[in-house]
C-alpha positions as CSV (number, residue, x, y, z in Angstrom):
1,X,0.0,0.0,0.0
2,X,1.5,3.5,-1.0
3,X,1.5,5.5,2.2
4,X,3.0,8.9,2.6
5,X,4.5,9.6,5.7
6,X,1.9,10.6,8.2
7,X,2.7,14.4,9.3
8,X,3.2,14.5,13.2
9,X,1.1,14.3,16.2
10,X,0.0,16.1,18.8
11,X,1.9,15.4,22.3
12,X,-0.6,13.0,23.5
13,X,-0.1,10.8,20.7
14,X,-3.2,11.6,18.6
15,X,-4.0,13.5,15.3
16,X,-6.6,16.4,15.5
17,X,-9.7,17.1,12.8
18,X,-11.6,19.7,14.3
19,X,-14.9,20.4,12.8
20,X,-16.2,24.3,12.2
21,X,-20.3,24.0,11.6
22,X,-23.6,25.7,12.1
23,X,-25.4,25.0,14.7
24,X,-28.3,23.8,12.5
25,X,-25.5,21.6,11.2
26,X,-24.7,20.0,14.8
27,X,-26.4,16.6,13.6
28,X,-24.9,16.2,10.4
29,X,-21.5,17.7,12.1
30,X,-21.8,14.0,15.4
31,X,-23.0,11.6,12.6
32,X,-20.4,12.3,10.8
33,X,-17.4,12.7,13.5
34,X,-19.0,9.1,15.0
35,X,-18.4,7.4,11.5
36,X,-14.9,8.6,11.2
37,X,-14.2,7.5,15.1
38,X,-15.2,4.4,14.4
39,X,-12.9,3.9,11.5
40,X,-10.0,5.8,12.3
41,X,-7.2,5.3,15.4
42,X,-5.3,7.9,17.1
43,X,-7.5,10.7,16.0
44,X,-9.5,13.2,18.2
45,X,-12.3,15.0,16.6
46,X,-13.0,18.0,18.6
47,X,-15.9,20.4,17.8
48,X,-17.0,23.7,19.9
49,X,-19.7,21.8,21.6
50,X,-17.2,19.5,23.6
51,X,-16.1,23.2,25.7
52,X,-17.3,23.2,29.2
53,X,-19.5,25.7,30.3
54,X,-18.2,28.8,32.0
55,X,-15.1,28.4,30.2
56,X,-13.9,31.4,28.0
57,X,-15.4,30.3,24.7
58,X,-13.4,32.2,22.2
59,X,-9.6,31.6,23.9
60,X,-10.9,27.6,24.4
61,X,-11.9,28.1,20.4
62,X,-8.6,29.1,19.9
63,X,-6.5,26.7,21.5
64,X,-8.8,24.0,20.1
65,X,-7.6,25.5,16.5
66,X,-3.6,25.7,17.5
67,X,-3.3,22.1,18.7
68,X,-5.7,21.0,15.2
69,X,-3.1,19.3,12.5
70,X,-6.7,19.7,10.0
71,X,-9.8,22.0,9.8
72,X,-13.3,20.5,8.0
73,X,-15.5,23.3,7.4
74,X,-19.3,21.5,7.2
75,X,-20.6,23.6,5.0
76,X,-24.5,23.4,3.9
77,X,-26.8,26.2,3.2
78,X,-25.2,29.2,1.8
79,X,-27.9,31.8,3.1
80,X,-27.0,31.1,6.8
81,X,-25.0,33.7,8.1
82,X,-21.1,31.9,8.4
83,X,-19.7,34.8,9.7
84,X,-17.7,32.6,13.0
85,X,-16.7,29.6,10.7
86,X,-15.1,31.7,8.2
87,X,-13.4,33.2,11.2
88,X,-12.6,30.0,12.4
89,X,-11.1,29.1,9.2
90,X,-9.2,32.2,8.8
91,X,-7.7,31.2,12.3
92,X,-6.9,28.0,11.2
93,X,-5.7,29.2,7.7
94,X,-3.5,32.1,9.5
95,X,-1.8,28.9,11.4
96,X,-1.1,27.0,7.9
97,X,1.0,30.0,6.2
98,X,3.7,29.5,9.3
99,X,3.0,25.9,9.5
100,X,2.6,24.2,6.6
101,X,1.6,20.6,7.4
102,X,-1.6,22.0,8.5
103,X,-4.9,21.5,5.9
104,X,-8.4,23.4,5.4
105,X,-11.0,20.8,3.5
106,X,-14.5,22.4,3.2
107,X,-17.2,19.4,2.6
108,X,-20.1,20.6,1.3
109,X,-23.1,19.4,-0.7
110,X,-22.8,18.7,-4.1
111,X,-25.2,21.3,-4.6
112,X,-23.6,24.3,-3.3
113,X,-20.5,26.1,-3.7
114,X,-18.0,26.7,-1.0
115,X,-17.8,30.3,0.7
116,X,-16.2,32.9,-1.4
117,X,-13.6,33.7,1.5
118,X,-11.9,29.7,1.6
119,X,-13.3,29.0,-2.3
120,X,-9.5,28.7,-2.9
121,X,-8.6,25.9,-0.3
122,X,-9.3,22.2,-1.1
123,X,-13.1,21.8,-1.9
124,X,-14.9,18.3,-1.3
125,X,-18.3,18.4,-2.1
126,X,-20.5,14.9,-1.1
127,X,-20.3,12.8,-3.9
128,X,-18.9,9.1,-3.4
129,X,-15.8,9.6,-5.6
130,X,-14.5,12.9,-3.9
131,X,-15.5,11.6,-0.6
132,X,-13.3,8.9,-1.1
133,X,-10.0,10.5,-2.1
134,X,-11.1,12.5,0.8
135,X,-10.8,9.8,3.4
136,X,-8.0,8.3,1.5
137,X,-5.7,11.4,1.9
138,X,-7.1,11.8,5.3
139,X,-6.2,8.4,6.2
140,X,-2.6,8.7,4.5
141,X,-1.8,11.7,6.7
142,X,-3.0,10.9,9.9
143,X,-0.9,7.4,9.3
144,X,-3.9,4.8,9.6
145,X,-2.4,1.1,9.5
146,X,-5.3,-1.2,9.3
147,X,-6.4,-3.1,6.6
148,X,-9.7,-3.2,7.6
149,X,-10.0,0.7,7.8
150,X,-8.8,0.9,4.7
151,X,-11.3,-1.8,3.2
152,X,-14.1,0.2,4.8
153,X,-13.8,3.7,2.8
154,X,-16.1,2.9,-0.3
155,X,-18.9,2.3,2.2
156,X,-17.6,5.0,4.9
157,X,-18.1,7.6,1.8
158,X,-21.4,6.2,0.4
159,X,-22.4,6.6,4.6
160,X,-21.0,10.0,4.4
161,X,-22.4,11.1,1.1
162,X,-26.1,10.5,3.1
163,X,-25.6,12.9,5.7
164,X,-25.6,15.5,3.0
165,X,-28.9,14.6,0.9
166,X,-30.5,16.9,1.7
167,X,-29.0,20.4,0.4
168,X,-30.8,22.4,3.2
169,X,-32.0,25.2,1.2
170,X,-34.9,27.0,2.6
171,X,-38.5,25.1,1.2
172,X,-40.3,28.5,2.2
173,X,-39.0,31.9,2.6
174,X,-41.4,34.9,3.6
175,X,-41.3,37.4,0.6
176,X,-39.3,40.7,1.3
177,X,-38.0,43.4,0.0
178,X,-35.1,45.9,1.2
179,X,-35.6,49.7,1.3
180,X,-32.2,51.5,1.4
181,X,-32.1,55.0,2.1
182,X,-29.7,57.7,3.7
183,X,-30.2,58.7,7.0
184,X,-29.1,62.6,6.1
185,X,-32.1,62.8,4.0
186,X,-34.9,62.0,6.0
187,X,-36.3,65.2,7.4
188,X,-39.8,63.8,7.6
189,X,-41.2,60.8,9.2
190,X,-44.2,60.6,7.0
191,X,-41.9,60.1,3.8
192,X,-38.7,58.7,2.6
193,X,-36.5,61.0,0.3
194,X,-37.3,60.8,-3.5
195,X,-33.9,58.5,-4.3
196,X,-34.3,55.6,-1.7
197,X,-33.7,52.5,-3.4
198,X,-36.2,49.6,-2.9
199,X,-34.8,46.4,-4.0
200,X,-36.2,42.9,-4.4
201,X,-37.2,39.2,-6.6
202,X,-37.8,40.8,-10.2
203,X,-41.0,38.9,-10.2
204,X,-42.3,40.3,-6.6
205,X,-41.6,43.6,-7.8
206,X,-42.8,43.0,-11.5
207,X,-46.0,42.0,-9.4
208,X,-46.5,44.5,-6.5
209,X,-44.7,47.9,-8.2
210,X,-45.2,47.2,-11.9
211,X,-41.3,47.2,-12.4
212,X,-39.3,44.7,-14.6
213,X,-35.9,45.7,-13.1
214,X,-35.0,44.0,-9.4
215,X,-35.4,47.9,-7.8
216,X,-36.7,51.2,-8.2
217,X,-36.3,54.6,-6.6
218,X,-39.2,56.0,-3.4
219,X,-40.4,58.6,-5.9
220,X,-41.3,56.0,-8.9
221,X,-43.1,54.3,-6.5
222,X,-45.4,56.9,-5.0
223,X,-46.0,57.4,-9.0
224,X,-46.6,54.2,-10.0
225,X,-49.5,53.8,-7.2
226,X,-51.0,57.2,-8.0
227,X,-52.0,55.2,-11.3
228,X,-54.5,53.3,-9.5
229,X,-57.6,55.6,-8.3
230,X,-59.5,52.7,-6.4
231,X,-56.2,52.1,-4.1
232,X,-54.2,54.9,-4.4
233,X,-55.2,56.5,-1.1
234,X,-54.3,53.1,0.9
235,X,-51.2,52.1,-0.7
236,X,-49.7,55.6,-0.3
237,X,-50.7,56.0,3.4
238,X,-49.2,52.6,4.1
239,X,-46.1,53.8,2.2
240,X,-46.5,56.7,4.8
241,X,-46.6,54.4,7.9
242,X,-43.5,52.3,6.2
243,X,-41.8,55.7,6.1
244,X,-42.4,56.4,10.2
245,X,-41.2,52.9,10.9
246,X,-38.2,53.5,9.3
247,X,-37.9,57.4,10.8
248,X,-38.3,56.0,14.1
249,X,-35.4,53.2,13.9
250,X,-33.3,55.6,12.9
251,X,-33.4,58.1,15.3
252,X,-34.1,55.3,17.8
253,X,-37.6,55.4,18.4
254,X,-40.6,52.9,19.0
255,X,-41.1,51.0,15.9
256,X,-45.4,50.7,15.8
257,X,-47.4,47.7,14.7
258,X,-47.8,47.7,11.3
259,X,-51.3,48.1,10.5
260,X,-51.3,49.3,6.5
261,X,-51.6,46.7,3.5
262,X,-50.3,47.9,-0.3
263,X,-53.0,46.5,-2.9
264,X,-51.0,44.5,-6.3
265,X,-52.9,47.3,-8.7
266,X,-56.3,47.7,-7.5
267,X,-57.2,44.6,-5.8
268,X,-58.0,42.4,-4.7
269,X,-54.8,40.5,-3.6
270,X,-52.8,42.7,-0.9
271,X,-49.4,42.6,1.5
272,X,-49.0,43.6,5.1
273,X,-45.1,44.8,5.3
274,X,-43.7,44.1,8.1
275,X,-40.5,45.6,9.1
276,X,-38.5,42.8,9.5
277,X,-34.6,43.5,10.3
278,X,-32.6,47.0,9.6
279,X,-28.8,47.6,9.6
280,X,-26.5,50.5,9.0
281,X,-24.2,49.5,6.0
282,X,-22.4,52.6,5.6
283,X,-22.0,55.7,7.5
284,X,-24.7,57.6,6.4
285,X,-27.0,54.6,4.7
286,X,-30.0,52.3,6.4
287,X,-31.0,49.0,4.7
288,X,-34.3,48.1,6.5
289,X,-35.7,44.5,5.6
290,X,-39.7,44.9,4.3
291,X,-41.3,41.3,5.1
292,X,-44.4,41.3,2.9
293,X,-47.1,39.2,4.3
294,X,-50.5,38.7,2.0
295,X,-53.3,39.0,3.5
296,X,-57.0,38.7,3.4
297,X,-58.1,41.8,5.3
298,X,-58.0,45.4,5.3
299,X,-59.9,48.3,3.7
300,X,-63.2,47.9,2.0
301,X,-62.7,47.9,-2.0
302,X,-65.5,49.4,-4.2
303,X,-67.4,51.3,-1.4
304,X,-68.1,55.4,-1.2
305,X,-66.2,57.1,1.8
306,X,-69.0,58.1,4.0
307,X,-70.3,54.5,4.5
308,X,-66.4,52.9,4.9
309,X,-65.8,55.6,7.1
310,X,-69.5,54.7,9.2
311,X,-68.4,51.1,8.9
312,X,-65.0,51.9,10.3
313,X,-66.1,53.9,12.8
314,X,-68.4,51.6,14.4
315,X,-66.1,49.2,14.3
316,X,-63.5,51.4,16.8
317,X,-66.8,52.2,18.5
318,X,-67.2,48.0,19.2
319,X,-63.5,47.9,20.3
320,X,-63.7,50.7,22.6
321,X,-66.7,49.3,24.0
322,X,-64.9,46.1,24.4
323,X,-61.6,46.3,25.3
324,X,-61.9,49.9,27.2
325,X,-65.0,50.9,28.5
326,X,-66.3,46.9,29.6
327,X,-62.7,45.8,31.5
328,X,-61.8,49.4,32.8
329,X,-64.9,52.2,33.2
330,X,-65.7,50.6,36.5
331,X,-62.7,49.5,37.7
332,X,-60.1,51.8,37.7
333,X,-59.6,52.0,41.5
334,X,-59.2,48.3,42.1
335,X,-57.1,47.7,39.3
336,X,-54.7,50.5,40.4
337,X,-54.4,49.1,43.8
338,X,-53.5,46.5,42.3
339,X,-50.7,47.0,39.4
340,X,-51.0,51.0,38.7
341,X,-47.9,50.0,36.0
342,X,-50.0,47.0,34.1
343,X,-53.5,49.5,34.5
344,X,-51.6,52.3,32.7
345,X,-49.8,50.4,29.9
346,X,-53.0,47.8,29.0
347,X,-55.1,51.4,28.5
348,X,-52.2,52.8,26.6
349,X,-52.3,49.4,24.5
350,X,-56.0,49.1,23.7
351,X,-56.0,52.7,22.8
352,X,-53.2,53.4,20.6
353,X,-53.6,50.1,18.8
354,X,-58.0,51.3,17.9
355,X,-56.6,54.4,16.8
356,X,-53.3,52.8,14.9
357,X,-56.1,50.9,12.7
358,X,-58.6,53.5,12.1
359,X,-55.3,55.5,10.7
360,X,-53.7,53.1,8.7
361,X,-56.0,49.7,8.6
362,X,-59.3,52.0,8.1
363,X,-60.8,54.3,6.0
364,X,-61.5,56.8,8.7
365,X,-61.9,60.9,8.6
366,X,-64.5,62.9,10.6
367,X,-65.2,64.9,7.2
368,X,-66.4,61.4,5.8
369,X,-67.9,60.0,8.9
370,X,-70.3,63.1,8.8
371,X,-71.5,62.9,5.0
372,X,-72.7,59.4,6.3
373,X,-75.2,61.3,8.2
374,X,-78.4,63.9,7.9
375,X,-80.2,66.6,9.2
376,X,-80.4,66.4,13.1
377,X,-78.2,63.1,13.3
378,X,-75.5,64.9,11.7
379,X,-76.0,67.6,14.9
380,X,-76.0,65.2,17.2
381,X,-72.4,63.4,15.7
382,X,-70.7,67.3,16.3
383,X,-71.7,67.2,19.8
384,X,-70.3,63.7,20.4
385,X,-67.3,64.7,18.3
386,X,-66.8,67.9,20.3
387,X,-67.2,66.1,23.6
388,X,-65.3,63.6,22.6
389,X,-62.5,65.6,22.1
390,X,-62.4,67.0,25.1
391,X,-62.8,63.4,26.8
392,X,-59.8,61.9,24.7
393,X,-56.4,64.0,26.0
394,X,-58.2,64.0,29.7
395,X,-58.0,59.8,29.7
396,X,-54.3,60.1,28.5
397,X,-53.7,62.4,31.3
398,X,-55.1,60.0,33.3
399,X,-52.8,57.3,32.3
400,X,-49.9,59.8,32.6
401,X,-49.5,61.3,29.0
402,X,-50.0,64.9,28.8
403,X,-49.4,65.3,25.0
404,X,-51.9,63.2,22.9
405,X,-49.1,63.2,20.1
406,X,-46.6,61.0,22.1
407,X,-48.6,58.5,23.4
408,X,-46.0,55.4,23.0
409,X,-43.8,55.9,25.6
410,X,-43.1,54.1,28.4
411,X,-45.3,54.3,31.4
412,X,-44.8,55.5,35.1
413,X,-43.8,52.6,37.2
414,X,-45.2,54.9,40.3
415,X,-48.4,54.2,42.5
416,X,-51.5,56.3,40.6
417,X,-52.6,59.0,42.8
418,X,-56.0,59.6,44.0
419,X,-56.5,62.3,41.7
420,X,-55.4,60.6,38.6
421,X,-57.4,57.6,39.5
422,X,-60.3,59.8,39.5
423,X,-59.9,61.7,36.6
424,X,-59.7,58.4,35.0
425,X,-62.7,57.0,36.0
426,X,-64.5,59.9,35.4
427,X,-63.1,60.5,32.0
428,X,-63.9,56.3,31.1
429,X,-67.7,56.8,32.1
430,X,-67.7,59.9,29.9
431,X,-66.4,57.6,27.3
432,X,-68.6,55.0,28.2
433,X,-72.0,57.4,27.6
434,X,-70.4,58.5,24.2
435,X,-70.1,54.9,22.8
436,X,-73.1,54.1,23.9
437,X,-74.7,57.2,22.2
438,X,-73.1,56.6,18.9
439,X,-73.2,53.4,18.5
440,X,-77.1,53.2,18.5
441,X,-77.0,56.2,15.9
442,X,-74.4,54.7,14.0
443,X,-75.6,51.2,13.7
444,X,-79.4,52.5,12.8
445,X,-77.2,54.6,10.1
446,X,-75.6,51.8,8.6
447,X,-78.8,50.0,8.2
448,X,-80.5,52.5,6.4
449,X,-77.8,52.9,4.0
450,X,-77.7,49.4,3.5
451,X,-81.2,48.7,3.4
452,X,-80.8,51.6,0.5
453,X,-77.9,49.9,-1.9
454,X,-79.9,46.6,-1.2
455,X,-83.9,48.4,-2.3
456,X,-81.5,50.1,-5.4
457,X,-79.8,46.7,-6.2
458,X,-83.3,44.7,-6.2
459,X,-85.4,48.1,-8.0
460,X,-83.0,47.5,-10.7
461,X,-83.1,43.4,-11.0
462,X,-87.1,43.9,-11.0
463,X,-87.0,46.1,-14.2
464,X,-84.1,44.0,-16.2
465,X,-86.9,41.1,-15.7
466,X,-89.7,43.3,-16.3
467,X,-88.1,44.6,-19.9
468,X,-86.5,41.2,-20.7
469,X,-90.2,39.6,-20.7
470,X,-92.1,42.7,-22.6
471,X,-89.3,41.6,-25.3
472,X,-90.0,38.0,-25.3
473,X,-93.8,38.7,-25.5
474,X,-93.3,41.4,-28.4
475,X,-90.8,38.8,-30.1
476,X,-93.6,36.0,-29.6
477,X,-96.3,37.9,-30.7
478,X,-94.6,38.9,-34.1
């Protein structure tokens, strides 16, 4: 047998393969270090998981990698971030240029492609062949004497080669796109500037922006949605609330819960973004990750304003009801005894998400919600309105929020004093008498208008019979 002469040991007698992985990779990384135990002799196999807790991880790492004669990289899906293996191999590789018995093999599926950073250092991906002349050199250089071990490698690499059948890619990724734009530029939180980039899969964009290039500028956008009258107004105001998520990471605010969708042309199918992840990746730029979710809610398509705006209004009018006025219009005293913190930041919840949808989610403007009304009714919504709006800031004060405008902060760990408590309550039952008013006016409104488009619908079904059969009687009677 033609055997080169085995390059040296470590002081305890034994060869060292230590193996850099993922941690998704941990299973693969055993099942393959327990096939090469039990074929190999005076070889160690060390991997990061064998350090003890409590022990400094990155000078254990590297001491691991200095007493190592050979480095396998176990490398699978090429999305995962490899930033700590490629350091490891750089370690390792650093070590080789003074020391040149020492080796760097990257096996990798037969699929994918070595990193870019070791793509020059001796690639094995996991087909039986390579994986042989693999364990063959291997076997050569850490000196193995057996017959037996040497009989075994055809099978060892067919055993090997299964570990890596499946390439790991991803079998579902969440659509996305990135939105780069320079921090300098953003004066506004209600818009980006003209020239940030959005970039993204040239079929998602060719779908939702109408674009057959992989990005397109901020302003082109806004453009290219001003095309569609029947969602215009919703895509650009969720552009508007993508635009105030970005403003706040930047200047390290409180990033809200997304409540816009952006329609593909006018409907029906729609996204929720989602902003995902964002980074700094120069000086002065952002790249924020735009997770786009579809969805099966949202605005009303095809309907006047007055009636989505009724419709959306009585919806915040049956969450108010719910989630304010039933848990909290009674109870304010108890519950502050109790946790004053959880009473305060529940309210803030309950009411900053209502109003987060009727701004974003809704189609909501007191203009609108009064041309859903007439004659007296419409006087009665102004005095709701106006007492409603001396009710709203009074609540936030309550909860400890003197500006209505900056309502998202965090809230007072103190006690609540007396006086708060009470102007709480009192403001709640306030509350509690408004919803109650409008929601019997408004739900006797929306009826009416219903009842209307339904009486207009059927009038018009009656006289498409009633002409269709004077035709068949004129056309029989000829």
């Amino acid at each position: 047998m033609d055997m080169l002469t085995p390059l040296g040991a470590n002081p305890n007698g034994k060869y060292s393969v230590f193996f850099s992985h993922k941690v998704n990779d941990e299973r693969v990384t055993k099942s393959l270090i327990e096939l090469l135990d039990g074929h190999t002799e005076n070889v160690s196999f060390p991997i990061s998981e064998q350090i003890e807790k409590g022990t400094p991880w990155r000078k254990a790492i590297a001491e691991l990698l200095s007493r190592a004669n050979f480095l396998v990289l176990v490398f699978t899906d090429p999305n995962e971030d490899w930033g700590w293996c490629l350091y490891e191999s750089g370690f390792f590789d650093a070590l080789s240029q003074s020391e040149s018995r020492r080796r760097i093999w990257c096996l990798h599926n037969a699929s994918t492609a070595p990193p870019s950073p070791i793509a020059d250092l001796q690639s094995i991906p996991a087909k039986n062949a390579d994986v042989e002349q693999w364990l063959t050199e291997l076997f050569k250089e850490t000196g193995q004497t057996k017959p037996l071990f040497w009989k075994a490698i055809p099978e060892l690499a067919e055993e090997i080669c299964k570990l890596f059948l499946i390439d790991q890619k991803p079998i579902y990724s969440q659509r996305s796109v990135n939105i780069i734009a320079d921090r300098t530029l953003l004066k506004s939180p209600d818009d980006l500037p003209d020239n940030a980039t959005i970039k993204g899969d040239e079929r998602l964009m060719g779908e939702l922006f109408g674009t057959h290039s992989t990005k397109m500028d901020w302003k082109s956008l806004k453009e290219r949605f001003r095309r569609f009258p029947d969602s215009a107004e919703v895509n650009l105001n969720t552009l508007k609330e993508i635009s105030r998520a970005i403003y706040s990471v930047c200047n390290h605010g409180i990033v809200r819960p997304a409540q816009g969708i952006l329609f593909v042309e006018q409907g029906p199918k729609r996204y929720r973004p989602v902003l995902s992840r964002a980074k700094d990746i120069t000086k002065g730029q952002i790249d924020c990750e735009i997770m786009l979710v579809e969805d099966v809610g949202g605005q009303l398509q095809n309907i006047d304003k007055p009636l989505g705006a009724l419709l959306t209004a009585i919806r915040m009018a049956v969450r108010i009801r719910w989630e304010i006025v039933r848990p909290y219009s009674s109870n304010v005293r108890r519950l502050a005894r109790l946790n004053s913190r959880k009473l305060r930041f529940d309210l803030q919840t309950c009411v900053n998400n209502i109003f987060l949808e009727a701004e974003f989610r809704g189609n909501f403007s007191p203009e609108d919600l009064l041309d859903a009304f007439e004659g007296a009714d419409k006087e009665k919504l102004l005095d709701i309105i106006d007492k409603w709006n001396e009710t709203y800031p009074k609540i936030w004060r309550g909860i400890g929020f003197s500006d209505v405008m900056e309502t998202f902060g965090e809230v007072s760990k103190e006690p609540m004093s007396a006086a708060d408590q009470c102007l709480l309550q009192s403001e709640l039952q306030k509350l509690e008498r408004l919803n109650r008013d409008f929601l019997a006016m408004a739900v006797a409104r929306a009826e009416v208008r219903i009842q209307n488009e339904l009486r207009t619908n059927i009038g018009v079904d009656v006289e498409n019979v009633i002409e269709a059969s004077n035709l068949h009687l004129q056309s029989a009677a000829a």
